[in-house]
C-alpha positions as CSV (number, residue, x, y, z in Angstrom):
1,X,-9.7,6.0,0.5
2,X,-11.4,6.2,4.0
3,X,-13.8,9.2,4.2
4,X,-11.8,10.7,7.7
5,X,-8.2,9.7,6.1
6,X,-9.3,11.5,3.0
7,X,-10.3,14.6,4.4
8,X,-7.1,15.0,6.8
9,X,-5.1,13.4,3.5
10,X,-6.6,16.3,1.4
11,X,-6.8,18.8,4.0
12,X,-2.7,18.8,4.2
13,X,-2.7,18.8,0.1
14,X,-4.7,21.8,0.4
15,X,-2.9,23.8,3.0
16,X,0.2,22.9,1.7
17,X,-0.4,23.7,-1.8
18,X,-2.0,27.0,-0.7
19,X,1.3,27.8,1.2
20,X,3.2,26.7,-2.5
21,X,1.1,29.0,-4.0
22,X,2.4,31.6,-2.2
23,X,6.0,30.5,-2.1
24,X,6.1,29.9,-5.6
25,X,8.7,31.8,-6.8
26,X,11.5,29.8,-4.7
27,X,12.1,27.3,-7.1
28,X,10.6,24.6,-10.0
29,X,12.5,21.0,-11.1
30,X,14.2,21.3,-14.3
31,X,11.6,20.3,-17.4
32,X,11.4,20.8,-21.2
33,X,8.1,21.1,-21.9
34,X,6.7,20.8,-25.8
35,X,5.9,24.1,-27.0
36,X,2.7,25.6,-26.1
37,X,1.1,25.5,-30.2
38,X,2.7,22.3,-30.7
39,X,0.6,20.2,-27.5
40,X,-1.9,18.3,-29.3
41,X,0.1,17.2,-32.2
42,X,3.3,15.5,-29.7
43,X,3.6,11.7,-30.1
44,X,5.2,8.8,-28.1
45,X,8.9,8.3,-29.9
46,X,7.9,4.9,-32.4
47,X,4.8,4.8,-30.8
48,X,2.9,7.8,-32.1
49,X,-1.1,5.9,-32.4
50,X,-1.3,4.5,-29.2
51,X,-3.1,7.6,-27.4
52,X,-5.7,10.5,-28.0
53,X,-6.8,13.6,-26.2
54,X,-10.5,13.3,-25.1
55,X,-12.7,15.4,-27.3
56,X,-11.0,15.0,-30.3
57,X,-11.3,12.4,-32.9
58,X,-8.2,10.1,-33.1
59,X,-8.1,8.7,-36.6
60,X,-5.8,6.1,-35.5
61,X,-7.5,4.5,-32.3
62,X,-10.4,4.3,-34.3
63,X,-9.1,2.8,-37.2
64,X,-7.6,0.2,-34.1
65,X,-11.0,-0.1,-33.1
66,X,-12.7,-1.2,-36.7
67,X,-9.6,-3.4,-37.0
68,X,-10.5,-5.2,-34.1
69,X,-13.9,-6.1,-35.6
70,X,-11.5,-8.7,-38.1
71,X,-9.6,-10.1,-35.4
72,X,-12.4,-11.0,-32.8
73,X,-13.8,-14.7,-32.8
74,X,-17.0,-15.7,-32.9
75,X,-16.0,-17.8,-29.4
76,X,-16.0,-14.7,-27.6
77,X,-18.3,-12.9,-29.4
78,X,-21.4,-15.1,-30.9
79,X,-23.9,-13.8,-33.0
80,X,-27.5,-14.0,-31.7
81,X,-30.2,-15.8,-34.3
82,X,-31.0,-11.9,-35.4
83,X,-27.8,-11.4,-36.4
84,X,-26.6,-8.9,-33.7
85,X,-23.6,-9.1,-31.9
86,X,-23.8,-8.0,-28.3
87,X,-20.5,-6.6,-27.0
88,X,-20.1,-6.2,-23.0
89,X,-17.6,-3.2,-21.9
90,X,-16.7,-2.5,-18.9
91,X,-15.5,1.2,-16.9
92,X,-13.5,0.8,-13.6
93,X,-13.4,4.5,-11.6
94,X,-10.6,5.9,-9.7
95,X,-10.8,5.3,-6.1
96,X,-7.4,4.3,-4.5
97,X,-8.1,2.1,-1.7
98,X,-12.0,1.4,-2.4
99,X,-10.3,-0.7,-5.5
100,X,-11.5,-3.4,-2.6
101,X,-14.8,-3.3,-3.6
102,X,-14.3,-3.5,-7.3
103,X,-11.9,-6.6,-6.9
104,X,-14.3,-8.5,-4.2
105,X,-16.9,-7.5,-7.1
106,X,-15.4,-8.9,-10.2
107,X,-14.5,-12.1,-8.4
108,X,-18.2,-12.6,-7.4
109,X,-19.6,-12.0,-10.9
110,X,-17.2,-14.8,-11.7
111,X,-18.1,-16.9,-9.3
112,X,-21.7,-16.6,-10.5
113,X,-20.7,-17.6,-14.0
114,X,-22.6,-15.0,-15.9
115,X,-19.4,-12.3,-16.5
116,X,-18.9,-11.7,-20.1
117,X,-15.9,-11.1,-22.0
118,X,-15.5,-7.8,-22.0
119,X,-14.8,-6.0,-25.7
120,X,-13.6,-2.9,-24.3
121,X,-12.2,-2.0,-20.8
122,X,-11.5,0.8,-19.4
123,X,-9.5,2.3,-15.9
124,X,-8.7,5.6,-14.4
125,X,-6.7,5.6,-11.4
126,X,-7.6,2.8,-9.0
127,X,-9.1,1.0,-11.7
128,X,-6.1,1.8,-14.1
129,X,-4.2,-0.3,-11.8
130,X,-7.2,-3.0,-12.2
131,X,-8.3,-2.6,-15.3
132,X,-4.7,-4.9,-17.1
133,X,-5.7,-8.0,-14.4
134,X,-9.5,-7.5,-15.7
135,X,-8.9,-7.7,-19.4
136,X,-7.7,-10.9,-18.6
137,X,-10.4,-12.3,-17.0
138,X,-11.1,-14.8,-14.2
139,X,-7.4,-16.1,-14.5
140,X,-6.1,-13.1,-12.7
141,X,-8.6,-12.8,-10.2
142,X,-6.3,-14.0,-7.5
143,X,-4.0,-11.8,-8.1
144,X,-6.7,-8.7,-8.0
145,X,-8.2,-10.3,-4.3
146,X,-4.6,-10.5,-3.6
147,X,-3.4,-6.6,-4.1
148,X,-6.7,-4.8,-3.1
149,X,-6.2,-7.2,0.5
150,X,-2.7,-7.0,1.3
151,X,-1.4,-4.2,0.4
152,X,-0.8,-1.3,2.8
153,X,0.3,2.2,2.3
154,X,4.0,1.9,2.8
155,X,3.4,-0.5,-0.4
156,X,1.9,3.1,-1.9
157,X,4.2,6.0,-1.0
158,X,6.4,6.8,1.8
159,X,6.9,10.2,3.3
160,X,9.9,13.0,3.1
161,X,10.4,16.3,4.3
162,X,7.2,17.8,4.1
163,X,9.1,21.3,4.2
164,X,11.1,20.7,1.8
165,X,9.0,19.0,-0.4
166,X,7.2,22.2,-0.3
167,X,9.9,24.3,-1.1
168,X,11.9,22.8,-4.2
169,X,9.8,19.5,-4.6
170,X,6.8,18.3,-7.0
171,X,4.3,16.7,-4.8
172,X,4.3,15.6,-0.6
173,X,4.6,12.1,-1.4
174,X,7.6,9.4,-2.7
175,X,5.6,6.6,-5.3
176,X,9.0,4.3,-5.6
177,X,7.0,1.9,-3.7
178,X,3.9,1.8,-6.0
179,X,6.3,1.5,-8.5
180,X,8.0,-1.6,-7.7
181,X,4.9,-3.0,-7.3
182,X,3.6,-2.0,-10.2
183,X,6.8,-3.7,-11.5
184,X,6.1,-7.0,-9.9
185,X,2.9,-7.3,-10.7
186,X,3.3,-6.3,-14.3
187,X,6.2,-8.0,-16.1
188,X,6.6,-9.3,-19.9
189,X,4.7,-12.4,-19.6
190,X,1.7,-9.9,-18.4
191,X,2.1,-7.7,-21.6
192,X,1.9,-10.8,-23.9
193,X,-1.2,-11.6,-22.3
194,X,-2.6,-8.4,-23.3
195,X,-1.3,-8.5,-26.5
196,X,-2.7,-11.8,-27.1
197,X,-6.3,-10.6,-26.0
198,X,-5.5,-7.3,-28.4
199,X,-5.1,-9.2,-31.3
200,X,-8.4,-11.4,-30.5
201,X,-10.3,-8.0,-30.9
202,X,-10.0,-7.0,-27.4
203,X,-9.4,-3.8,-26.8
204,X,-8.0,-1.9,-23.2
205,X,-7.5,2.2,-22.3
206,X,-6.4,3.7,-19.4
207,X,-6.7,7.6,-18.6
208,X,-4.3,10.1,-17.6
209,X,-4.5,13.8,-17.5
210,X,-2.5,16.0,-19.4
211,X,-1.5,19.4,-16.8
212,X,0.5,21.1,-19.7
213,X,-2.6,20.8,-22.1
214,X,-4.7,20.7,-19.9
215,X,-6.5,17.6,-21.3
216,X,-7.4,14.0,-20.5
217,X,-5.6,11.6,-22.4
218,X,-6.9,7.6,-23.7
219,X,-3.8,5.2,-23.9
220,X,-4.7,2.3,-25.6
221,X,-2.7,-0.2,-24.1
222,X,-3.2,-3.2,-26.1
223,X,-1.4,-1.2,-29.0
224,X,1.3,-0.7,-26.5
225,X,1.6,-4.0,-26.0
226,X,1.8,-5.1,-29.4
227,X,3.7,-2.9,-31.0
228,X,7.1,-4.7,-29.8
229,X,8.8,-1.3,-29.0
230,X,11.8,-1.9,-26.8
231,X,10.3,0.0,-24.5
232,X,6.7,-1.1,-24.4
233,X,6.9,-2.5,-21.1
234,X,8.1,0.6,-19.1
235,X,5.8,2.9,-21.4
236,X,2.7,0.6,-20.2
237,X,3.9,0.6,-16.5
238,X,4.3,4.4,-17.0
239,X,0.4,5.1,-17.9
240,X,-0.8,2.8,-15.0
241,X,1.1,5.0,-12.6
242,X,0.2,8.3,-14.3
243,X,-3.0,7.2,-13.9
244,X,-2.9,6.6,-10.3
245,X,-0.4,9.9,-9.1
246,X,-2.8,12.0,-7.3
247,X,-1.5,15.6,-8.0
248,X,0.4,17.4,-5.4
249,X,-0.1,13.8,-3.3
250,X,2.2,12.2,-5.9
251,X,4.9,13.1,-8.4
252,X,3.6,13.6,-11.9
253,X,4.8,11.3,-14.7
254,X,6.8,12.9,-17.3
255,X,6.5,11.5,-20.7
256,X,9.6,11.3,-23.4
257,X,7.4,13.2,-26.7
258,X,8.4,14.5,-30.2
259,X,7.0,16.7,-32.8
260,X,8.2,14.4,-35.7
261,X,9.6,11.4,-35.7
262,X,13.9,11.7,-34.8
263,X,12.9,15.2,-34.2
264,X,13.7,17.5,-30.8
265,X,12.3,15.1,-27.3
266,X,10.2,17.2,-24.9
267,X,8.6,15.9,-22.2
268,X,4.7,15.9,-20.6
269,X,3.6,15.8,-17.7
270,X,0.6,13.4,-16.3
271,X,-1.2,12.8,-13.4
272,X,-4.0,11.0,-12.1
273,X,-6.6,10.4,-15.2
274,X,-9.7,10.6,-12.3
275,X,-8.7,14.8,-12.8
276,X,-10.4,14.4,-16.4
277,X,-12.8,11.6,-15.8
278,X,-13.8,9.4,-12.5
279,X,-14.4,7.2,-15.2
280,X,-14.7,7.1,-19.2
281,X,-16.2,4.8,-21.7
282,X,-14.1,6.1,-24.6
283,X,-13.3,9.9,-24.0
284,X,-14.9,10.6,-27.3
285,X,-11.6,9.6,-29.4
286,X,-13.5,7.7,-31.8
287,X,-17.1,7.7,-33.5
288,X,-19.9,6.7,-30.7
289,X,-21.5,4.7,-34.1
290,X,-18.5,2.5,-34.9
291,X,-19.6,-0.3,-33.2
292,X,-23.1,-0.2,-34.1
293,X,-22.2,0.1,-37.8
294,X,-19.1,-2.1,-37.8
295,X,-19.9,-5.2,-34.8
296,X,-20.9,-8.4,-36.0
297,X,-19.2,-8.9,-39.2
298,X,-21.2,-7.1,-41.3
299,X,-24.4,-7.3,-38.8
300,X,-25.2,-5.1,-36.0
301,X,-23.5,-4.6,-32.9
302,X,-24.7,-3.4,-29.7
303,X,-22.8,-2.5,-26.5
304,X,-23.8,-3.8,-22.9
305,X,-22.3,-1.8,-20.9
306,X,-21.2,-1.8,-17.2
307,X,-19.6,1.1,-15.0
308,X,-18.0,0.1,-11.3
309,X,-17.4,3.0,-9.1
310,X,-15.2,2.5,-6.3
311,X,-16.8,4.9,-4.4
312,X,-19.9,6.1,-2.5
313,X,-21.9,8.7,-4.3
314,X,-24.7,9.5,-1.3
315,X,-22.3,11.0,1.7
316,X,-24.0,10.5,4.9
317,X,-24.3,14.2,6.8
318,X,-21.5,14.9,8.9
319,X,-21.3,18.4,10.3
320,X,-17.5,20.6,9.8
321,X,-15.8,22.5,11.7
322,X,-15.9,26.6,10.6
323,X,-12.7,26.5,9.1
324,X,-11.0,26.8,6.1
325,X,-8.9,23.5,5.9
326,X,-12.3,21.9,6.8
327,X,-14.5,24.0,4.2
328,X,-11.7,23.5,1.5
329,X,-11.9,19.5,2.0
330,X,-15.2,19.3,1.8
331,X,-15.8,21.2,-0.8
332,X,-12.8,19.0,-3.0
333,X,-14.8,15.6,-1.7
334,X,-18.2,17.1,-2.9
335,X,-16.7,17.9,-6.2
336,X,-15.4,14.7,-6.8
337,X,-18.6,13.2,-6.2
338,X,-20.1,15.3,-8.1
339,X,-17.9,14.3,-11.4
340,X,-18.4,10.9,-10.7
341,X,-22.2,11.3,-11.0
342,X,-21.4,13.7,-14.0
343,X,-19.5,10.7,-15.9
344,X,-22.3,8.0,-14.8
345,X,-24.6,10.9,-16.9
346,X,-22.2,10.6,-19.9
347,X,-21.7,7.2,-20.5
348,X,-25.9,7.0,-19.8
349,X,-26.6,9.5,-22.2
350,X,-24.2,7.4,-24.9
351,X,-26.1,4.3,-23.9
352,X,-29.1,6.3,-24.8
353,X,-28.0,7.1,-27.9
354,X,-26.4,3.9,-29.4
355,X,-29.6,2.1,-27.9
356,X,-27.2,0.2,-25.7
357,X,-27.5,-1.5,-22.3
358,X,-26.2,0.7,-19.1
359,X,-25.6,-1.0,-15.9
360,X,-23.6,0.1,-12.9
361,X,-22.8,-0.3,-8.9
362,X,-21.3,1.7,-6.5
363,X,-20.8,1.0,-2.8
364,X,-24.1,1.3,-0.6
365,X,-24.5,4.2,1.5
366,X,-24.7,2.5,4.8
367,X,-21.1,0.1,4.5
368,X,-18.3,2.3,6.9
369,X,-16.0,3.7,5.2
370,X,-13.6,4.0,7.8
371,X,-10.0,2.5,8.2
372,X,-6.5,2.9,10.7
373,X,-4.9,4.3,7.8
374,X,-4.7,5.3,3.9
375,X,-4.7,1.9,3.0
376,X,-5.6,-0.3,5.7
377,X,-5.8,-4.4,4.5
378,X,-8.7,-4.9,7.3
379,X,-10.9,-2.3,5.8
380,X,-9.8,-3.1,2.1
381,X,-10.7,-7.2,3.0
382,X,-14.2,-6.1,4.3
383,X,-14.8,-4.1,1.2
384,X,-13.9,-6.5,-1.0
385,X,-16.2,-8.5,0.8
386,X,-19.2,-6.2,0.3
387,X,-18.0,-6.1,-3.1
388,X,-17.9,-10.2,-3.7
389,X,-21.4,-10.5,-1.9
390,X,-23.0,-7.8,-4.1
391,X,-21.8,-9.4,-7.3
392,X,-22.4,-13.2,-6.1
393,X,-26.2,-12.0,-4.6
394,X,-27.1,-10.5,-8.7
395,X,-25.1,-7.3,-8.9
396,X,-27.4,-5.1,-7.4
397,X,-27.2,-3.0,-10.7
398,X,-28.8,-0.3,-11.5
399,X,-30.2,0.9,-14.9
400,X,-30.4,4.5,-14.7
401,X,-28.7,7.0,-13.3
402,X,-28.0,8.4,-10.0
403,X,-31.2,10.3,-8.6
404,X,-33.0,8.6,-11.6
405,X,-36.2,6.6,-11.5
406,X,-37.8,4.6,-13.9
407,X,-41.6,6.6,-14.6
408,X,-45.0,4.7,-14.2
């Protein structure tokens, strides 16, 4: 999102939600939430292994994980003459709009004919809404170039009463457009693709973030899309927008949940996962060793991997005015930075750890940021262009992370 359109977006969130605050007793939408002790242990109704709260071991997505070890091919995944198996992933951060770059950068690294196929991908907000079209490569690069430079923000949200929103509502905006596009774009034909690419060994999680919990939450999506549930389809469609409803912005997601299976149905609620992560690698669900130990059919595996923030993570100075929706907006901006450079520290530290590769790219510093509105296709088609020149020019990766420099 355009730095000026952000802060008068977020400055309206903020004053608004303060007034809320204060207004809070005049009435809530009807919920049934899962009791308080019982949070951690709700599952998905016939779907209960397809997700994990970050933090906490998931015996079944890791179990998913080693399986996928069997079902990869040695086409995708060739063993080097020392036996090792090197495995590229790849983590897409939230964003909304800046998804431009991220789009005009994956269709440069294709262009240059060096992007791998990616093991593991992962998305959180804008690059939830990426990160399906990813997993399935250079096919469905069109259709990436095509969203993140076409797409304005009436083919986001639309507007209500802001009043009354404010006064028996959920959040400022209506999402029934990003819905319907999320609908178009993502069909049945879409979720056999994935499922195809799942049962190669491929393996694709999107974040949300839990509010009751509070927790962030790791979908795997290819287990979705396999499991033939009757309601796979809508389920994955319902992550990628929980994933990308900004809270108080957008309505929260609710989720249909039970304690046992044919049991009671609460529901949960999820917004955007970027209020958990800016972006993951694997939330900690499963053991950080499981590839090393388990890649390469009895060899060794080692992890590549690469992080694309849709962002800009050095702000240029830019004085505020001495007031509190000002303050309040900068100080939410900062923060977010802040997390994202946070999460770049994570996954380095993992890469540290696992001896694996760590590359990532941001947008640089001097590119303007600014656009007529949220999302504005002129600004979103020069982004992707920055994006597609970076990629096509050699990436302009870095190695370590922000503020880091390699020592003499």
């Amino acid at each position: 999102m355009p730095p000026g359109l952000h802060r008068r977006w977020l400055t309206g969130a903020v004053l608004l939600a303060g007034a809320a605050l204060l207004l809070a007793g005049c009435g809530s939408l009807p919920r049934n939430p899962v009791p308080h002790q019982d949070e951690l242990v709700a599952g998905i109704p016939g779907l209960p292994g397809v997700r994990g709260w970050a933090g906490r071991s998931s015996p079944p997505l890791e179990a998913d994980l080693i399986e996928s070890f069997r079902q990869e091919s040695e086409a995708d995944f060739p063993r080097a003459a020392d036996g090792t198996v090197h495995y590229a992933h790849l983590a897409l951060s939230g964003g909304g709009a800046n998804g431009a770059f991220g789009a005009g950068f994956l269709n440069g690294w294709t262009r240059t004919g060096t992007r791998p196929v990616f093991k593991i991908v992962t998305g959180v907000s804008t690059g939830a809404l990426m990160a399906p079209f990813t997993f399935l490569g250079p096919p469905y690069d069109d259709a990436l170039r095509e969203f993140y430079t076409t797409t304005r923000t009436r083919d986001i949200f639309t507007l209500g009463s802001l009043l009354w929103q404010l006064l028996a509502g959920e959040a400022l905006a209506d999402t029934r457009p990003l819905q319907a596009l999320i609908e178009r774009h993502v069909d049945a034909a879409l979720l056999e693709r994935v499922a195809r690419e799942h049962r190669r060994g491929r393996r694709l999680y999107v974040g949300t973030f839990d509010i009751d919990t509070p927790r962030f939450v790791v979908w795997n999506m290819g287990l979705i899309a396999t499991s033939g549930h009757p309601q796979a389809l809508e389920l994955f469609r319902k992550v990628m927008l929980a994933s990308a409803s900004i809270p108080v912005a957008f309505p929260p997601v609710l989720f249909e949940v039970e304690l046992v299976p044919g049991g009671p149905r609460y529901d949960e609620m999820h917004v955007d996962g970027g209020v958990g992560a800016r972006v993951f690698l694997n939330g900690g669900v499963f053991r950080a060793s499981v590839i090393r130990e388990r890649g390469g059919a009895g060899g060794t595996g080692r992890e590549d991997i690469f992080v694309i923030h849709n962002g800009q993570l050095v702000p240029l100075p830019d004085p505020i005015a001495r007031s509190l929706p000002a303050i309040a907006t900068r100080v939410i901006d900062a923060s977010g930075r802040s997390a994202a450079v946070g999460d770049l520290f994570r996954i380095y530290a993992y890469a540290q750890r696992e001896g694996a590769g760590f590359q990532w790219v941001t947008i640089p510093e001097h590119v303007d940021m600014q656009g007529d509105e949220i999302f504005d296709p002129r600004q979103m088609q020069a982004l992707y262009d920055v994006g597609f020149r970076m990629a096509a020019g050699g990436g302009s990766w870095a190695t370590l992370p922000p503020g880091r420099r390699a020592e003499p």
